[in-house]
C-alpha positions in Angstrom: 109.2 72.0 223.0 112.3 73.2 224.5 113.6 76.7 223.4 117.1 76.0 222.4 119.8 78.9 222.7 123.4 79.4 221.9 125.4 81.3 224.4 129.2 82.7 224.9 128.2 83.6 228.6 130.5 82.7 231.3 129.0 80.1 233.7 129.1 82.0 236.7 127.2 84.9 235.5 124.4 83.5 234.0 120.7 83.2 235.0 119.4 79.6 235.1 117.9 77.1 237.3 121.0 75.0 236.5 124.1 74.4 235.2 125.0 71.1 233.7 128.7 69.5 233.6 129.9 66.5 232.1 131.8 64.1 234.2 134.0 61.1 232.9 134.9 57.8 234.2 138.9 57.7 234.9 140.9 55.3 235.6 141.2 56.3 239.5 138.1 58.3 239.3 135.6 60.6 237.8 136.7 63.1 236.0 135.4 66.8 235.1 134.6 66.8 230.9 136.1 70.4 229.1 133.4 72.7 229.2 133.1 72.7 232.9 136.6 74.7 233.4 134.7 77.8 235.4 132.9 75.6 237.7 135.8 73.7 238.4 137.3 76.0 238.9 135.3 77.7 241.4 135.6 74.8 243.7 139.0 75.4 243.5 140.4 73.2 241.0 138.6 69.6 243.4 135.4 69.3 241.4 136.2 65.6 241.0 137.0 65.2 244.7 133.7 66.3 245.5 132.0 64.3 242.9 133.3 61.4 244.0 132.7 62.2 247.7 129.0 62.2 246.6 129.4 59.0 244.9 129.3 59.7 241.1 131.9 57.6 239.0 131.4 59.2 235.6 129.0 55.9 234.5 127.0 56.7 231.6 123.2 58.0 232.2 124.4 58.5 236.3 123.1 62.3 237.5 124.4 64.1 240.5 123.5 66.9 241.7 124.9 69.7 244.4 125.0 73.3 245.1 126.6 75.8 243.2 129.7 77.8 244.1 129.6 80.8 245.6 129.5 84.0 243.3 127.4 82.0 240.6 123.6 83.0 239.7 122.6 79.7 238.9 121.6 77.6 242.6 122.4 74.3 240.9 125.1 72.3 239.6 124.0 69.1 238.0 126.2 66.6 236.3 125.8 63.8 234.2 128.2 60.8 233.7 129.7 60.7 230.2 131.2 57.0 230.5 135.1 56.2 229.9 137.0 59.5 229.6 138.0 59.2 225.4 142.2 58.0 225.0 144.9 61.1 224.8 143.6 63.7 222.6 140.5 61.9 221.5 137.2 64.0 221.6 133.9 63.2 223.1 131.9 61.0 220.9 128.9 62.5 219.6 126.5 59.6 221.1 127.4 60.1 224.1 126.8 63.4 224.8 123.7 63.0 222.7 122.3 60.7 226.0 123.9 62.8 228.3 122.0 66.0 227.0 118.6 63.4 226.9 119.3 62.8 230.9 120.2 65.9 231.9 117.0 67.5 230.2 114.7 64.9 231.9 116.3 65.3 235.3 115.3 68.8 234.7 112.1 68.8 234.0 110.0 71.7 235.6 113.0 73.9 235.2 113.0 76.9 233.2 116.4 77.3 232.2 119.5 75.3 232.2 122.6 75.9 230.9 124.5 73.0 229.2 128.8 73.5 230.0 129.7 70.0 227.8 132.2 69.8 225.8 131.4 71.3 222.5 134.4 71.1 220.2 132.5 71.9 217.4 129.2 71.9 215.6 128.9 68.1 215.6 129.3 68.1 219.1 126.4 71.0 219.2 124.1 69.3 217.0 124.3 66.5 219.2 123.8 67.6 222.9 120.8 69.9 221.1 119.2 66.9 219.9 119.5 64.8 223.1 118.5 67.3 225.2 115.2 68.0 223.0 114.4 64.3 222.7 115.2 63.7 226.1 112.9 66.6 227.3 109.7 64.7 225.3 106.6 63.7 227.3 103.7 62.3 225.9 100.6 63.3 228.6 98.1 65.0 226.3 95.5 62.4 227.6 96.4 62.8 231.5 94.3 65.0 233.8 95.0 68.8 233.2 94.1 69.5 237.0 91.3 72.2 236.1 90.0 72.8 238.7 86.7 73.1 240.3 85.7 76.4 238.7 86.8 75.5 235.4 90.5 77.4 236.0 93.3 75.3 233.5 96.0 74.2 236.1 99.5 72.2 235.2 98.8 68.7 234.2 100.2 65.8 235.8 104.0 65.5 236.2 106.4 68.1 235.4 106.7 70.1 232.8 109.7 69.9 230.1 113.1 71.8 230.5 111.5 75.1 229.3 115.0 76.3 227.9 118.0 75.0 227.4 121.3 77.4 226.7 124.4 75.8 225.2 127.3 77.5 226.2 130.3 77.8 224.1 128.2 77.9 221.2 128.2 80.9 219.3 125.3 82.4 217.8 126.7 84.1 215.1 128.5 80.7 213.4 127.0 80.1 210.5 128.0 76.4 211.5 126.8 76.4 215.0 123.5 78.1 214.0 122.7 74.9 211.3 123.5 72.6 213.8 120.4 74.0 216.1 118.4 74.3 213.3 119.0 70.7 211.8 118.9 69.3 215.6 115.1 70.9 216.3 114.3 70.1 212.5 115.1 66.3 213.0 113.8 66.1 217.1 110.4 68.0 216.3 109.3 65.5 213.6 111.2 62.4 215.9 108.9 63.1 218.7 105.8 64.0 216.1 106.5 60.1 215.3 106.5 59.6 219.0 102.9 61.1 219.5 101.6 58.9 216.8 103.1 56.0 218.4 101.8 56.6 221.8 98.1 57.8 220.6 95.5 55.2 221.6 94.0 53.2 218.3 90.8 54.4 219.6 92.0 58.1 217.8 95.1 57.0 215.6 93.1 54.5 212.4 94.4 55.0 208.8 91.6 57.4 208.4 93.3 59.6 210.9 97.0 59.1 210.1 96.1 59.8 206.3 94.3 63.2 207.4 97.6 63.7 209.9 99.8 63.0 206.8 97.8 65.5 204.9 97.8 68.4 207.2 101.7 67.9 207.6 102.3 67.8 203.7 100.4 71.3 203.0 102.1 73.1 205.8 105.7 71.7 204.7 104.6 71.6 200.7 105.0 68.0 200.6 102.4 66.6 197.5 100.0 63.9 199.7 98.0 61.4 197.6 95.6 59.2 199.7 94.0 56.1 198.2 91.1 55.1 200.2 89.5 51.6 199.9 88.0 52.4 196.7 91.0 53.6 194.9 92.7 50.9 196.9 90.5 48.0 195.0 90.1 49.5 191.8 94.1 49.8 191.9 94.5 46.0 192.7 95.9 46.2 196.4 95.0 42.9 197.4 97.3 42.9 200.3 96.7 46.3 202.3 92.8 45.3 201.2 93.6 42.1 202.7 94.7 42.6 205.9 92.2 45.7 206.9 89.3 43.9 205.7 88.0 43.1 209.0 88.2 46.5 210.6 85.4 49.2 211.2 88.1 51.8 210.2 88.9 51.0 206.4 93.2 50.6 204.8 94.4 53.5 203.2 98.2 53.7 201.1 99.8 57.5 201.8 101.8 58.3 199.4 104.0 61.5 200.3 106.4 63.6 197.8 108.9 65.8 198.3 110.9 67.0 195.7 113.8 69.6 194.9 114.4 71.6 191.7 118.5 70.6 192.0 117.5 67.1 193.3 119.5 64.5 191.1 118.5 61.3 193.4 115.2 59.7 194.0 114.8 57.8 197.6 111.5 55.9 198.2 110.7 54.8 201.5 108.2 52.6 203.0 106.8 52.3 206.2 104.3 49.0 207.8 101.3 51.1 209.6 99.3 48.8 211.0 97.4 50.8 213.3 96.6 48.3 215.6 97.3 44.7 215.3 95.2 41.5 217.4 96.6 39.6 215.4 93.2 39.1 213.3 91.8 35.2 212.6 95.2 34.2 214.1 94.8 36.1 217.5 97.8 37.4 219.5 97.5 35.2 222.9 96.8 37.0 226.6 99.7 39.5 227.0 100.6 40.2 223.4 97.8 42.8 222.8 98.7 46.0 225.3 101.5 47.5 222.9 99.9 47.1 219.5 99.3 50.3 219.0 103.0 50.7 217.9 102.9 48.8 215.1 102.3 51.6 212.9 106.3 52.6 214.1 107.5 52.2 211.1 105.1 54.3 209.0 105.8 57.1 211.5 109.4 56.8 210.9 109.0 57.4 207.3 106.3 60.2 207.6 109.0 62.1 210.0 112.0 61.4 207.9 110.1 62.7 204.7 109.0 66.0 206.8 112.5 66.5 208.0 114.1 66.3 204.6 112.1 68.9 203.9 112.2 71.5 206.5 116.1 71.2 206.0 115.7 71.8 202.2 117.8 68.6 201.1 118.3 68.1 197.7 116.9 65.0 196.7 113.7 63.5 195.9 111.7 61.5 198.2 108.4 59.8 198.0 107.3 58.1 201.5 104.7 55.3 201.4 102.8 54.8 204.3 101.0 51.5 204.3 97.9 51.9 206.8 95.4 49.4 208.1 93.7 48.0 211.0 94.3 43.9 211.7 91.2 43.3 213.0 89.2 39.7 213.6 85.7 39.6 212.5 83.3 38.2 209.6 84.9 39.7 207.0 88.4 39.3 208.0 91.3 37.5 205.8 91.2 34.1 206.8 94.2 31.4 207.4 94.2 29.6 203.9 92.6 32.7 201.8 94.6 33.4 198.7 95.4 37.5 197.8 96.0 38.7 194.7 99.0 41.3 195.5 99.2 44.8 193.3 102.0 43.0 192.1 99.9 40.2 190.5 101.3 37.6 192.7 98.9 35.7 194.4 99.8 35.0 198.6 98.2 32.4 200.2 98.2 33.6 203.8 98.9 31.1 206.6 98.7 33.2 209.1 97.0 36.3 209.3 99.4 37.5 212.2 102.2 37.8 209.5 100.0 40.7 208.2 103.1 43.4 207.7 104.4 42.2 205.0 101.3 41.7 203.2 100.8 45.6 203.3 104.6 46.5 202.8 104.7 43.9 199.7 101.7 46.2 198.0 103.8 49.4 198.9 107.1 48.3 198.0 105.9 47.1 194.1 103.6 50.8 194.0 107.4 52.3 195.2 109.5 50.2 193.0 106.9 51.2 189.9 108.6 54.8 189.4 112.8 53.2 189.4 113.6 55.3 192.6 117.3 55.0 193.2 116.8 53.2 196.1 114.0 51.7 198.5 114.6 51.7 202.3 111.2 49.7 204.0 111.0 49.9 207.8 108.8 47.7 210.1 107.9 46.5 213.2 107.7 43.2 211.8 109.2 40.2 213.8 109.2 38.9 216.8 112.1 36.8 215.8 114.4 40.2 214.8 113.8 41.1 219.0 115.3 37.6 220.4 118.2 37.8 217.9 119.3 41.8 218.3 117.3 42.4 221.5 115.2 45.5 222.0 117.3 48.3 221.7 119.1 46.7 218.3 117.3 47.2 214.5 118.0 44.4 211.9 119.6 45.6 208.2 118.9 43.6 205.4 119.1 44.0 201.9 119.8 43.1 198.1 123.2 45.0 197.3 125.6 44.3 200.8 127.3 47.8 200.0 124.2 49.4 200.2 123.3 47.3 203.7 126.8 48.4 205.0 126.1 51.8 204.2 122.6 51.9 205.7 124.4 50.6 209.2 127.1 53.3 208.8 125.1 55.6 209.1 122.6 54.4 211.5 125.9 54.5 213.9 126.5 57.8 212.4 123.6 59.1 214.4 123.9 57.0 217.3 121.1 54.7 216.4 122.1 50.7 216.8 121.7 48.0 214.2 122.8 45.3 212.6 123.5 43.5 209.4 121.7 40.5 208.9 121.7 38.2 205.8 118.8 36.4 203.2 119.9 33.1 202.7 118.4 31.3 199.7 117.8 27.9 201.0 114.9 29.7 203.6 113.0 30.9 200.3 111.6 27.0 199.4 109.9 27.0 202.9 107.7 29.6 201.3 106.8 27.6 198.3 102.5 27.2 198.7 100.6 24.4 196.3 97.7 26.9 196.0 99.6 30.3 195.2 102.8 31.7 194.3 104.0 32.6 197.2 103.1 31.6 201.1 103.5 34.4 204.0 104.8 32.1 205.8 108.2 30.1 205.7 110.5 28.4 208.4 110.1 28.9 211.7 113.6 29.0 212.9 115.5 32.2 211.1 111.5 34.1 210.9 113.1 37.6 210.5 114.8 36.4 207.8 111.9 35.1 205.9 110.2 37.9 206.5 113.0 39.8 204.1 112.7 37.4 201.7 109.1 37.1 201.1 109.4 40.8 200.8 112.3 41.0 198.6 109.7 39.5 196.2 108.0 42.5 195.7 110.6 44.4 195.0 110.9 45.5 191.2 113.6 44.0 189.3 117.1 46.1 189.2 115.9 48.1 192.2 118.4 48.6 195.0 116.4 47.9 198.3 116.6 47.4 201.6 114.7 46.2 205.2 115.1 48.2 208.4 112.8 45.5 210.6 112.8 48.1 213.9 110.7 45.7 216.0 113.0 45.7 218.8 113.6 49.2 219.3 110.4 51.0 218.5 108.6 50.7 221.7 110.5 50.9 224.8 108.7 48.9 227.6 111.0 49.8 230.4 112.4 53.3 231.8 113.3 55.7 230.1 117.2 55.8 229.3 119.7 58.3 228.0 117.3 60.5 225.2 114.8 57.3 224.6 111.5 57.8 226.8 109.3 55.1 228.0 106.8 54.3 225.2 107.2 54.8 221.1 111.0 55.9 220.1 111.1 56.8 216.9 113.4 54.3 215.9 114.7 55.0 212.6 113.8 58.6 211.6 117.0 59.9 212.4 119.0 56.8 210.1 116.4 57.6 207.4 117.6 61.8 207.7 121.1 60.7 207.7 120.8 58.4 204.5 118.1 61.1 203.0 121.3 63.7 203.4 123.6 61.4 201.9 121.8 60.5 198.9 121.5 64.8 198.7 125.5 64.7 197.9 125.8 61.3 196.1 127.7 59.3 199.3 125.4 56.8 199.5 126.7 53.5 198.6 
């Protein structure tokens, strides 16, 4: 991963393959960001000028690139479009140089060292172009060719390799401030792109088995208790849904269940993540076209595994138990069938209609194991409609929840850390459509408003008095197009950072 550094060096004087620049979008042109003052003013004070003469407006994500002044030990001047240039006195907001730091790290992959001249006006600002640039330096190619060659020699793989090193400057090492920004930025980027792996690793290596054993490894390096119930424990505990839904896979279900806990902690949060390893759709197969990406649909299991690992490499005060709901959807003799009645852990019995609405048979086992220990709260996070991507899109996650202050809160501080979402309701009358004449409770409704449905029927499962809410991240979690700002092409990790965020939050008692 890229080494991160904080540097008071001026920008003519330092060693690097590059210096970055932010450049804004003006109202007659682009304009040159604070942080760049010593490369402006090397070209004399007309930095813009020649921007613009090159073409660059200052447009968000845009990259241009040109030879550095004279008298500076760095060849390369690169910089990166910020967007509108803030109102009068405003700062930079943190987002945006977030993405900018993402594209400028990518551009320079293969590069040893850059050095990052944004603006920085304080340790918000640092924590945030450290994070982009480290998420936007990730590369998932451990399965590409690693060009040995024909005696046996290890070469570079395929591609280019990540920005080796990248140096803040105007950062100061020293600040206590400055120095916790770095540490929560690599803290909170390492585990995001851990999730990131898991998302992108082939089914044929990532099963529950293997997650579990992942889980496990993680949880005694980071002293994280790990509890795996394997399909024995899973039917002698009455787990008819996560049962259910892998019981027509080679590769057996397993429920995770992760704890972290702090001697000052007063708060307990519980979260619970849908990891369905790979999902055809089972009896109810997925049609021609629908199959390639379901390897992601363990995203939300990956969120909460990286959250949980995060909270406690950063030490937060508060408790947190992370359930990770694992199993294959798989068609074959033994597979839940369309009309098959479960018996959830909850002692509700489902009658499933549709074996492709297989998430929330697992979550609704994990949320009643979660909501047996009265946590303070319960945050579940899934890749679980289809409908949730034509209503937000795919770069949008859908809120819901039982207490609204707690929904509002959740989306706060998803835009807190520059991930987007929205709140989106439960509306009673879409409960009755639900209503099955064999069990208690169908997992299936309504057609029209399916996203929603999908947070009721889990909002069943959810013990009484327990504050609770539905992060359904099925737009965002697997980005099928190019790689944009900090997000690469493939698994996001949509959702750890809003998890941190509300983990931290919860630590001081401002949550809701």
């Amino acid at each position: 991963m890229t080494a991160l550094t904080l540097s008071t060096a001026a920008a003519p004087g330092l060693r690097a393959d590059a210096i970055v620049i932010g450049v804004a979008k003006g109202a007659k042109g682009p304009v040159v960001a604070p942080g760049a003052e010593a490369v402006d003013k090397a070209y004399d004070g007309k930095l813009a000028g020649v921007l613009e003469t090159l073409g660059a407006s200052g447009a968000e994500g845009e990259v241009t690139k040109l030879p550095a002044p004279a008298g500076f030990k760095a060849p390369l001047v690169l910089a990166v479009g910020l967007g509108a240039k803030p109102e009068k006195d405003a700062e930079y907001d943190g987002e945006a140089l977030r993405r900018a730091g993402g594209v400028a790290a990518r551009a320079l992959a293969g590069s040893k060292k850059a050095a990052f001249a944004l603006p920085l006006a304080d340790s918000g600002d640092i924590g945030a172009v450290a994070e982009g640039v480290l998420l936007g330096a990730y590369a998932f190619d451990v399965y590409k060719d690693n060009g040995k060659d024909a005696g046996g020699a290890q070469g570079k793989k395929n591609g280019k390799a990540p920005l080796a090193e990248a140096a803040l400057l105007g950062g100061k090492p020293r600040d206590k401030e400055h120095k916790a920004a770095i540490e929560r930025a690599t803290a909170v980027a390492e585990e995001l792109n851990r999730a990131r792996d898991l998302i992108n690793m082939p089914p044929n290596d990532l099963n529950p088995e293997s997650f579990a054993a992942i889980a496990s490894a993680a949880g005694k390096e980071h002293g994280i208790k790990v509890q795996v119930l394997d399909e024995k424990a899973l039917a002698k505990g009455g787990y008819g849904g996560i049962l259910g839904v892998g019981s027509g896979a080679a590769a057996g279900p397993r429920l995770v269940k992760l704890s972290y806990t702090h001697s000052k902690a007063s708060k307990h949060l519980a979260l619970v993540g849908k990891g369905i390893t790979y999902d055809s759709g089972g009896i109810s197969l997925k049609p021609a076209g629908h199959n390639e990406t379901m390897k992601c649909d363990m995203s939300g299991a990956a969120a909460v595994f990286a959250a949980v690992v995060a909270a406690a490499r950063l030490g937060l005060q508060v408790n947190i138990t992370g359930w990770l709901a694992l199993a294959e959807n798989m068609p074959s003799g033994t597979a839940v069938r369309p009309g098959d009645v479960l018996r959830m852990y909850s002692g509700k019995t489902v009658e499933v209609l549709n074996t492709d609405a297989e998430g929330r048979l697992v979550l609704a086992d994990a949320l009643w194991a979660a909501s047996q220990e009265k946590p303070d709260a319960i945050v579940d996070v899934a890749t679980l409609t289809g409908a949730m991507v034509l209503a937000l899109g795919s770069r949008t996650f859908g809120v819901m929840a039982n207490d609204d202050a707690f929904r509002s809160a959740i989306v706060e501080a998803a835009e807190e850390v520059g991930e987007a979402s929205w709140p989106m309701p439960l509306p009673e009358h879409l409960r009755k459509g639900m209503d099955s004449p064999t069990a208690d409770i169908a997992n299936m409704g309504e057609r029209m408003g399916g996203g929603l449905v999908a947070g009721l029927f889990l909002q069943e499962f959810v013990g009484e008095g327990v504050t609770w809410a539905h992060l359904d991240i099925a737009g965002p979690a697997f980005n099928e197009g190019g790689a944009f700002g900090y997000t690469p092409k493939g698994g996001t990790g949509s959702a750890v950072r809003t998890l941190v965020r509300l983990a931290e939050l919860t630590a001081v008692g401002d949550l809701g």
